[in-house]
C-alpha positions in Angstrom: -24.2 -3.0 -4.9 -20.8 -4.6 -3.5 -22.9 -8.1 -4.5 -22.2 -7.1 -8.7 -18.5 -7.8 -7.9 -17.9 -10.5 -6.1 -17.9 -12.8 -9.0 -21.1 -14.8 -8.3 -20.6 -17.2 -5.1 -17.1 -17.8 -4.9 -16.5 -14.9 -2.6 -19.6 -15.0 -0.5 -17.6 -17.1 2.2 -14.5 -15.4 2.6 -17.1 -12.2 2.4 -18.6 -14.0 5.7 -15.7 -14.7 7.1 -14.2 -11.6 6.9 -17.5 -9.7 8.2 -17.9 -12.0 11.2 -13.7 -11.4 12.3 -14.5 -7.5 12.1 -18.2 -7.6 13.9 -16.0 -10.0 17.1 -13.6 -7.5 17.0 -16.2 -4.5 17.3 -16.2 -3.4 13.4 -19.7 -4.1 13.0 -20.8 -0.8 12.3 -17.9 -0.7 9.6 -19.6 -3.6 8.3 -23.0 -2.1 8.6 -22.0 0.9 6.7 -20.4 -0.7 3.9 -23.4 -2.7 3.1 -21.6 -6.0 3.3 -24.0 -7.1 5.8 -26.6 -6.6 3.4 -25.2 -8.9 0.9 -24.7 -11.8 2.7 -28.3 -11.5 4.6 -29.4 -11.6 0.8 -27.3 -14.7 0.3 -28.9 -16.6 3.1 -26.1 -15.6 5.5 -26.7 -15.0 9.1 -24.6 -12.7 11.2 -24.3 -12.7 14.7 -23.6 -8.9 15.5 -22.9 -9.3 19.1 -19.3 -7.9 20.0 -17.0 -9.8 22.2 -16.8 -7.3 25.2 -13.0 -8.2 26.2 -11.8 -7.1 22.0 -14.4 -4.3 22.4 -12.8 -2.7 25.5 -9.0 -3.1 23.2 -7.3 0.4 22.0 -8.4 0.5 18.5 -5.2 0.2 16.9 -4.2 -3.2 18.7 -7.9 -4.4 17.8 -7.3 -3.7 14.3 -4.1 -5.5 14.2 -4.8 -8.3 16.1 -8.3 -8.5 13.6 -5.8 -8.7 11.1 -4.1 -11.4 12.1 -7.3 -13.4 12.1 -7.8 -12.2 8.9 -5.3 -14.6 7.2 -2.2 -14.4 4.9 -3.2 -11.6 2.2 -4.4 -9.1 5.3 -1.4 -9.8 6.9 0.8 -8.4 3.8 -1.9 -5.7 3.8 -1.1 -4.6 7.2 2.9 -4.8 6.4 2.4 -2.9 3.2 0.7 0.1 5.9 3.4 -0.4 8.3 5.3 1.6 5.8 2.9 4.9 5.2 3.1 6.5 8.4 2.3 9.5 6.3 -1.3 8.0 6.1 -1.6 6.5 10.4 -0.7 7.9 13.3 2.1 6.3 15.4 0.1 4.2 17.7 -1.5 2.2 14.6 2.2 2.4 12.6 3.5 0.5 15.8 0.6 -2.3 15.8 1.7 -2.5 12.0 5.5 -2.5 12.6 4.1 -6.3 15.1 2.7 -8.2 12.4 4.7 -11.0 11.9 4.6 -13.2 9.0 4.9 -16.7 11.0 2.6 -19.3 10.0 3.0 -22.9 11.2 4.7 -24.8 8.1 3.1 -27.1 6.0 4.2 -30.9 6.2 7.0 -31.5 3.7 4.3 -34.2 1.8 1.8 -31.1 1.2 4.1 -29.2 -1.0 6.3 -32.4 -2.8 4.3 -32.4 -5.7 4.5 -28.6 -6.5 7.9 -28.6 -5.8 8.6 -31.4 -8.4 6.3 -29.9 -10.8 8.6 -27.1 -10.7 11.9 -29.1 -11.2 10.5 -30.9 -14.1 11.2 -34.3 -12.1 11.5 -36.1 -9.2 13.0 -35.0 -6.4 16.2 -37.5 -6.3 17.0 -36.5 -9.4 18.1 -32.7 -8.8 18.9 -33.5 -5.4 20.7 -35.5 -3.0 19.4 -34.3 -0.1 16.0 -31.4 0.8 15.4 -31.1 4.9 12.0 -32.1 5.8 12.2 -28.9 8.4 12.1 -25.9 7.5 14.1 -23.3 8.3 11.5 -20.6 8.5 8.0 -20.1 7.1 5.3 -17.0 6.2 2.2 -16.9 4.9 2.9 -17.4 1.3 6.2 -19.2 0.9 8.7 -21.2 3.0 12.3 -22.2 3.0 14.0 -25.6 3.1 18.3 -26.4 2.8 19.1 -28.8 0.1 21.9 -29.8 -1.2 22.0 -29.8 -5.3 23.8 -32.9 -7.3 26.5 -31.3 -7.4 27.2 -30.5 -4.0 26.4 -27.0 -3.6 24.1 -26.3 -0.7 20.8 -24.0 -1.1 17.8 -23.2 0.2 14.3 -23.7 -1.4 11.9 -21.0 -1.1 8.8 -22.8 -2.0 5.5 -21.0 -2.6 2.5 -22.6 -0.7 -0.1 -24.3 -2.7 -3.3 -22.7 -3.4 -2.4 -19.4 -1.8 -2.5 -18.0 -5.4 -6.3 -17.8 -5.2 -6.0 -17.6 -1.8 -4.7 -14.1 -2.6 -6.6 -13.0 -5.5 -9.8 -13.1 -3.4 -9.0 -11.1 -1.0 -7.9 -9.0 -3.4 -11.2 -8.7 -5.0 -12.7 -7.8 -2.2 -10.3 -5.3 -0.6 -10.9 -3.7 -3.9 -14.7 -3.5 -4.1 -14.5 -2.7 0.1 -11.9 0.3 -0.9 -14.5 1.7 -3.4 -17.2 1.6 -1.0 -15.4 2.8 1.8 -14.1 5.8 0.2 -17.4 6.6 -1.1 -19.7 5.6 2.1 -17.5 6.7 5.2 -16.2 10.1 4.8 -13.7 9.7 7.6 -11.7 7.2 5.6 -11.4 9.3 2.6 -8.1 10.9 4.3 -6.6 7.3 4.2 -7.3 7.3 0.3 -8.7 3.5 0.8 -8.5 3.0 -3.2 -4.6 3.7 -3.8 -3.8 1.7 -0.6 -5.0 -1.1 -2.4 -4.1 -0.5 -5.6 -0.5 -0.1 -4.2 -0.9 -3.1 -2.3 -2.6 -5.2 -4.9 0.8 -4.3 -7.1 3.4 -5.5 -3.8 2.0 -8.7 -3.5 1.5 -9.7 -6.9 5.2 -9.1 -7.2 5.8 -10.9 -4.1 3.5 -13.7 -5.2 5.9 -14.1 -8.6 9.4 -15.7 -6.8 10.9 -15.2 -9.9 10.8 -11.1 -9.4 12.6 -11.7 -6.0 15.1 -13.6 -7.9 15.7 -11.1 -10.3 15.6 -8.1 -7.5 18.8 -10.3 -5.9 20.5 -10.7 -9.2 20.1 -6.7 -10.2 21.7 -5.7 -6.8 24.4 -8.5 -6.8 25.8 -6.6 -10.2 25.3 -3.3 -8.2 27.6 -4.7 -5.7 30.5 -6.9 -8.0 33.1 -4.8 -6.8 32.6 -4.5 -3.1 34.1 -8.1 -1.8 33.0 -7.3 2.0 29.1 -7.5 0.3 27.4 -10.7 -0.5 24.2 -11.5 -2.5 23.3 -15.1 -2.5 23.7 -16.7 -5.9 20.5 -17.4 -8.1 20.2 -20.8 -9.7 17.9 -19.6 -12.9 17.4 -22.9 -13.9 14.9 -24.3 -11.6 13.5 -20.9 -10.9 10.1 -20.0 -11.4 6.6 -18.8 -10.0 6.7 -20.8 -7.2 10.4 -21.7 -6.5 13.3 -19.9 -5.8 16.1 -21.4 -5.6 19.5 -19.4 -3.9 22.7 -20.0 -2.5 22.9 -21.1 1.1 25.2 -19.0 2.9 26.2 -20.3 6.7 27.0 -17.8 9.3 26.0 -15.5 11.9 22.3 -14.4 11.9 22.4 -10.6 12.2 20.1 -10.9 15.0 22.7 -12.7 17.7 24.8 -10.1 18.8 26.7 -12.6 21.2 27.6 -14.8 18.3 28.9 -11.8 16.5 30.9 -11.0 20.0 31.7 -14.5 20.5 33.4 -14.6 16.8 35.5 -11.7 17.3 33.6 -9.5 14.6 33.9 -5.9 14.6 30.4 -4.2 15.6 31.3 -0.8 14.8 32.7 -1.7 10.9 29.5 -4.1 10.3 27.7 -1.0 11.2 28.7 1.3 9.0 29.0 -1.4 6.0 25.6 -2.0 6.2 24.8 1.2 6.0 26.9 2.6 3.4 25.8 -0.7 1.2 22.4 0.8 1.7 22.7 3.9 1.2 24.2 3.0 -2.7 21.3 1.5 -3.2 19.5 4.5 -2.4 21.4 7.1 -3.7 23.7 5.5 -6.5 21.7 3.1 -8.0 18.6 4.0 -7.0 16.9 0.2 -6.2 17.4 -0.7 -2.4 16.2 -3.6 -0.4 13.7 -2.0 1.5 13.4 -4.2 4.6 16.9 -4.5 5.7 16.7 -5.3 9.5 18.9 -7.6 11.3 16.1 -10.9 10.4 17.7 -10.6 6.9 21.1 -10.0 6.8 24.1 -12.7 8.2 27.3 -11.8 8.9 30.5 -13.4 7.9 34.4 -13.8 9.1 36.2 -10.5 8.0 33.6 -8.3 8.7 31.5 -9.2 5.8 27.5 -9.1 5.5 25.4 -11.0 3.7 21.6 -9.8 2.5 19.0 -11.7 2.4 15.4 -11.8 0.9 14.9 -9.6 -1.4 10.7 -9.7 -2.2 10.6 -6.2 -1.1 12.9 -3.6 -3.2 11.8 0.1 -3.8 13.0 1.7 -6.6 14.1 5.5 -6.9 14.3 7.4 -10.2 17.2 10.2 -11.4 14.9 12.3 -10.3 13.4 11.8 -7.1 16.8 11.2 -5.5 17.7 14.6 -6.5 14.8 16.1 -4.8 15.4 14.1 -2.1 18.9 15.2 -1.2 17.5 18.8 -2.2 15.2 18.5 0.4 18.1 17.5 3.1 20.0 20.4 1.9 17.4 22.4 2.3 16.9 21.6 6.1 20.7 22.4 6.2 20.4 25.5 4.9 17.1 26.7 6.7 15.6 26.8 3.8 11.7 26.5 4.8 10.2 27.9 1.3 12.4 25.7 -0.5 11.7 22.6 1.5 7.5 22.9 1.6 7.6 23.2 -2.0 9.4 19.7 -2.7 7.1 18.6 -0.1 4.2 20.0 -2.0 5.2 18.2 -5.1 5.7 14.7 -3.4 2.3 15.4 -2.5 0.4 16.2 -5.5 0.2 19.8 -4.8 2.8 21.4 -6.6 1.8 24.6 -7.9 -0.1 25.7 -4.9 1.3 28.0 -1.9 0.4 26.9 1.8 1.7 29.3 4.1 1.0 27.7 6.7 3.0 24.6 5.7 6.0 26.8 5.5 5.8 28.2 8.4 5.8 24.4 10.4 8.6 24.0 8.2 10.7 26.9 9.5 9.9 25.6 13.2 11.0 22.3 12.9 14.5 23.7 11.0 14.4 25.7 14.3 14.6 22.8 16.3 16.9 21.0 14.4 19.6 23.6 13.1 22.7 23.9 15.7 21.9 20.3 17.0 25.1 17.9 16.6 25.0 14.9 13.8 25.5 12.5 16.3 22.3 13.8 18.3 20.1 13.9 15.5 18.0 10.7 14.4 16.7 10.7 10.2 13.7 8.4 11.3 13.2 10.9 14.1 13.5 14.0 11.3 11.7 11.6 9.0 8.8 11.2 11.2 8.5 14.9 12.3 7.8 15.6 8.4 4.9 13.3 8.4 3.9 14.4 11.1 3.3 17.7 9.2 1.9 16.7 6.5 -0.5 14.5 8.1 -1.7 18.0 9.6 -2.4 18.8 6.0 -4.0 16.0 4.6 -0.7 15.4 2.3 0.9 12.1 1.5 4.0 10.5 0.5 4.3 8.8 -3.0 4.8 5.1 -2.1 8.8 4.9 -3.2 9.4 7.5 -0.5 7.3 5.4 1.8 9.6 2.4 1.1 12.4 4.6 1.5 11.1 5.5 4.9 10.7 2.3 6.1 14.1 1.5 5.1 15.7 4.4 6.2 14.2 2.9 10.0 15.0 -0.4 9.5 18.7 0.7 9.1 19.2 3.3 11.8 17.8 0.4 14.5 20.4 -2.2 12.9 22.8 0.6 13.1 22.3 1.6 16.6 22.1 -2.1 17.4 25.6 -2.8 16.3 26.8 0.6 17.4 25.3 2.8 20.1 26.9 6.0 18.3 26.1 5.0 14.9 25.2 8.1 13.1 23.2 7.6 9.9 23.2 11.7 8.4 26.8 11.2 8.8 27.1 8.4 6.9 24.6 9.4 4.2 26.6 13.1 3.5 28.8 11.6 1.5 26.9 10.1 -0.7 24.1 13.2 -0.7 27.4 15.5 -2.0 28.3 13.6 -4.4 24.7 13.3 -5.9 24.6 16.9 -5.8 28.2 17.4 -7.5 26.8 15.2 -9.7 23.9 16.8 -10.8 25.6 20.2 -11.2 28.5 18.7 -13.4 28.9 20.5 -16.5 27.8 16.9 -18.4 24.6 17.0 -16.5 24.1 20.7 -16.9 24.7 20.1 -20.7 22.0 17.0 -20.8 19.6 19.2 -19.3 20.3 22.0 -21.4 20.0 19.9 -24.6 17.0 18.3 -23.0 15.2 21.6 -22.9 16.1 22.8 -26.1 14.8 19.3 -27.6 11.6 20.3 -25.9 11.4 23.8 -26.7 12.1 22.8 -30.4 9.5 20.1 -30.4 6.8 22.9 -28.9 7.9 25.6 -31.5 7.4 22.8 -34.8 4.4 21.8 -33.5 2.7 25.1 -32.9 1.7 26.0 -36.3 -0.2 22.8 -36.3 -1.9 23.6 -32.9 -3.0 26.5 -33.8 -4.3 25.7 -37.5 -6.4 23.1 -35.8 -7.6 25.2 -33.1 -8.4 27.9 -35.6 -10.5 25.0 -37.6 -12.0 23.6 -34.3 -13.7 27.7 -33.6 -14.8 28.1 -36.9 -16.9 24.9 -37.3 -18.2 25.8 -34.0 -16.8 22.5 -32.5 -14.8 23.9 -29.3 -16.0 22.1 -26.2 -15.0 23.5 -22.4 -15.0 20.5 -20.5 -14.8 20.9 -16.6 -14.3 18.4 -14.1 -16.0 18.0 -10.6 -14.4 15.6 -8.0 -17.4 13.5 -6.9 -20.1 15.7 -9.3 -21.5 12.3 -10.6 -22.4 11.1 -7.3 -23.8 14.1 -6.2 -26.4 14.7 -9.1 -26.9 11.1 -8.6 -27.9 11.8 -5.1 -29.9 15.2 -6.3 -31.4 13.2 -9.0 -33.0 9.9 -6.8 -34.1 12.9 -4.3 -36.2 14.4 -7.0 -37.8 11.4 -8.2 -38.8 10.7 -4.4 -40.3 14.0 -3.8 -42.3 13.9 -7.4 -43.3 10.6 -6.2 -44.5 12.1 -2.8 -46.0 15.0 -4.4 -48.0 12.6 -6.9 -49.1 10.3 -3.9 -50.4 13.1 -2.0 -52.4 14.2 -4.9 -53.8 11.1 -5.5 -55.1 10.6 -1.2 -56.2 13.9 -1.0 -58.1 13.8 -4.6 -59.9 10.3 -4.3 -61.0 11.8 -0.8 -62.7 14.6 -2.3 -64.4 12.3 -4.4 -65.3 9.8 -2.4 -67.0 12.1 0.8 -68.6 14.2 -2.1 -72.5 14.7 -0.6 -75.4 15.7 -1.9 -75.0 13.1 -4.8 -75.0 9.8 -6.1 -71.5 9.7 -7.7 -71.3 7.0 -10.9 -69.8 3.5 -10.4 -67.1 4.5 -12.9 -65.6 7.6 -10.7 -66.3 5.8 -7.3 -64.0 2.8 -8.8 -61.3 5.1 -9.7 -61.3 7.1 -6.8 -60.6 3.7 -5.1 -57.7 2.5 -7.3 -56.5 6.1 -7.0 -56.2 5.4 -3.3 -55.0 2.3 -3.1 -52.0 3.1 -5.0 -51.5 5.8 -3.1 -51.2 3.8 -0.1 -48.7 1.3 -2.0 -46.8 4.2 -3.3 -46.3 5.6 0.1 -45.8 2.3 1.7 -43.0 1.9 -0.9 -41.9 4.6 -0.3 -41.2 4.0 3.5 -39.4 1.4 2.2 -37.2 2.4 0.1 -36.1 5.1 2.7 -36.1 3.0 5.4 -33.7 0.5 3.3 -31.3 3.1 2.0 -31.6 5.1 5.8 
């Protein structure tokens, strides 16, 4: 079945590959029940399924990360991209996540000259006066070299790695087809909804893949932040970006990692704290697109207490209307508002409409918990996580800009309590929650929504004579169809309908053994040549039916 997709040959290798890295690292029943083994015995492939005892005996999350790790460049943004759904893992695999590190060795400078003078439009010499053989980090699809332009300006090149393109877009391919399979073979996954992981992941790195997209994510949050001086976005030269190059600003100073540096140069940790996270929490709140990976790796810091951000291939992106909720939902955890609170919950999750009781009341004990508590004592990726928490009791997710937002909202509070032990992140955020909700109840907003309402109250009202002319027409030429949908009903008759065609063909065997019997131990007789012949075919296909049929039960177990 998974052999229909994989595009004739050109997958059956990294198919392999992938297969024998899970069957070492003790998937091979995963394997097994996806079918993929299957496939590749078909192709002439052999497996090995012998397990490594030493990765056997590992805790299954650390086996599934280090597996991923083995897995290559694509897996490895897989497994960042769940680092950010804890709604979907529990906190031991979230952790093995959280380690995946995007360091590759580098490529030699002479493996990627030619792109990168493809991309230039010329020779190297004739953009540049100078591009460092060494480079001054590197990841699975891209890395980044200091050059210094014609003109004197300094900047780094963020060059994309050749080939990784298709690299990428098998793996993709088959994280697809293995999503489909898995969601549909192994009911246990099904909770992990296998097919909008990748979806949402085959969307992330796509973007990521495109270097232009990062350039335009730092350019739309530069304007965001024109009038805050003490906030720098590396400049974007456009004209040698593209695809595969980015080309920025280089920006010397203090990596946000080396606290002694930022000791050593008199900065003020307590200031860089809280400017980092009220530049954050604009991009959250007030404009509503935020760099959603902003730990210490990617931000510097200046003289004057000024930061600088840094890479910007992951961004998350909040509408009008989902920050609203949000800060409605905080609210409502301030003003022990359970009911209130499981219903936004409920619609984040896809399950608005419906009444959970049960979800409420988990609700109302974690507001217990929290209510009376200080600001300074309370953590938002410890509330954060107590949410998921609950609604990985009920099988509910988060939509994956809140799961950005989440990881974020981490990211932050441990660069916050790095600078500053008594950082405080609700604190910080109040401000900017009041003003969204002042905001949304200002008589302009009131009257938007008003006028909004009547514009779609009008447009229901014009439109209902129509309606109901053609529904009228629709009963009277006996046209009106009640359709109603089944999760899964297509695969179950399926199932119901190969089940039946077995039994008639068992039924039909049996009749056939049991009648060229009778005819063939008939006594007292001589039976004609014609009836003894087809009591003789009769049997013999009966006994290739049934062996057949063995088969094909054996094969499909």
């Amino acid at each position: 079945m998974i052999l229909k997709t994989l595009s004739a040959a050109r997958d059956l290798g990294r198919l392999f590959e992938i297969s024998s890295i899970l069957i070492r690292y003790g998937f091979g029943d995963m394997v097994r029940r996806l079918g993929i083994g299957n496939v590749l015995e078909r192709a002439g492939k052999v497996l090995r399924w012998e397990e490594a005892d030493d990765l056997a005996r590992l805790e299954p999350a650390e086996r599934i990360r280090r597996a991923i790790e083995e897995l290559g460049p694509g897996f490895v943004k897989l497994g960042q991209v769940l680092s950010t759904r804890p709604d979907l893992f529990a906190p031991e695999y979230i952790a093995e996540f959280r380690k995946l590190q995007d360091h590759v060795s580098p490529l030699p400078f002479v493996d990627i000259i030619d792109q990168l003078e493809a991309d230039i439009g010329g020779p190297i010499d004739e953009v540049f006066t100078k591009v460092e053989l060494e480079p001054l980090a590197a990841a699975s699809i891209a890395q980044v070299h200091r050059a210094t332009l014609k003109t004197g300006e300094e900047v780094i090149l963020k060059i994309r790695r050749p080939g990784i393109g298709k690299v990428i877009d098998a793996d993709l391919r088959l994280l697809k087809r293995i999503a489909e399979i898995a969601e549909e073979k192994i009911s246990e996954l099904r909770r992990f909804q296998p097919q909008k992981v990748a979806a949402e992941f085959d969307k992330s790195i796509r973007s990521e893949l495109d270097l232009v997209n990062e350039c335009k994510n730092a350019e739309r949050i530069a304007s965001n932040f024109n009038d805050y001086p003490d906030i720098i976005i590396p400049k974007v030269y456009w004209e040698y970006a593209s695809e595969s190059l980015n080309v920025q600003q280089f920006v010397k100073g203090i990596p946000g990692s080396d606290l002694l540096a930022v000791d050593a140069a008199g900065l003020d940790r307590k200031k860089l704290a809280i400017l980092g996270a009220n530049a954050v929490l604009k991009m959250v709140f007030e404009d509503g697109f935020f760099h959603a990976d902003p730990h210490p790796g990617n931000v510097i810091y200046l003289p004057g207490n000024r930061i600088v951000f840094i890479d910007f291939g992951m961004t998350g992106r909040l509408s009008e209307e989902r920050r609203n909720q949000l800060v409605e939902l905080l609210f409502a955890f301030v003003d022990r508002q359970s009911t209130r609170a499981s219903k936004i919950l409920m619609l984040w999750s896809g399950a608005a409409g419906s009444r959970n009781d049960m979800l409420v009341g988990q609700i109302d004990d974690l507001i217990d918990r929290t209510h009376g508590v200080p600001l300074k004592q309370l953590r938002m990726s410890e509330l954060m996580s107590d949410v998921i928490a609950i609604l990985q009791t009920h099988n509910l997710s988060l939509p994956p800009d809140l799961a950005l937002l989440s990881k974020a909202f981490i990211s932050l509070e441990g660069m916050g309590h790095q600078l500053d032990p008594d950082y405080d992140m609700i604190s910080e955020a109040q401000p900017f929650m009041q003003k969204l909700m002042l905001k949304k109840l200002s008589p302009e907003q009131l009257i938007k929504h008003g006028r909004r309402g009547l514009e779609d109250g009008f447009e229901v009202l014009t439109g209902l004579p129509k309606d109901t002319h053609e529904l009228v027409k629709t009963l009277q030429n006996g046209e009106f169809k009640l359709r109603m949908e089944i999760d899964r009903a297509d695969q179950f008759l399926d199932r119901i309908d190969d089940f039946i065609g077995r039994l008639i063909m068992g039924i039909v065997i049996a009749a056939l053994i049991v009648g060229s019997s009778i005819v063939m131990t008939v006594s007292g007789g001589d039976i004609p040549l014609s009836l003894s012949v087809f009591a003789m075919l009769g049997f013999s296909a009966a006994v290739l039916g049934a062996i057949y049929l063995l088969f094909t039960n054996w094969r499909d177990r």
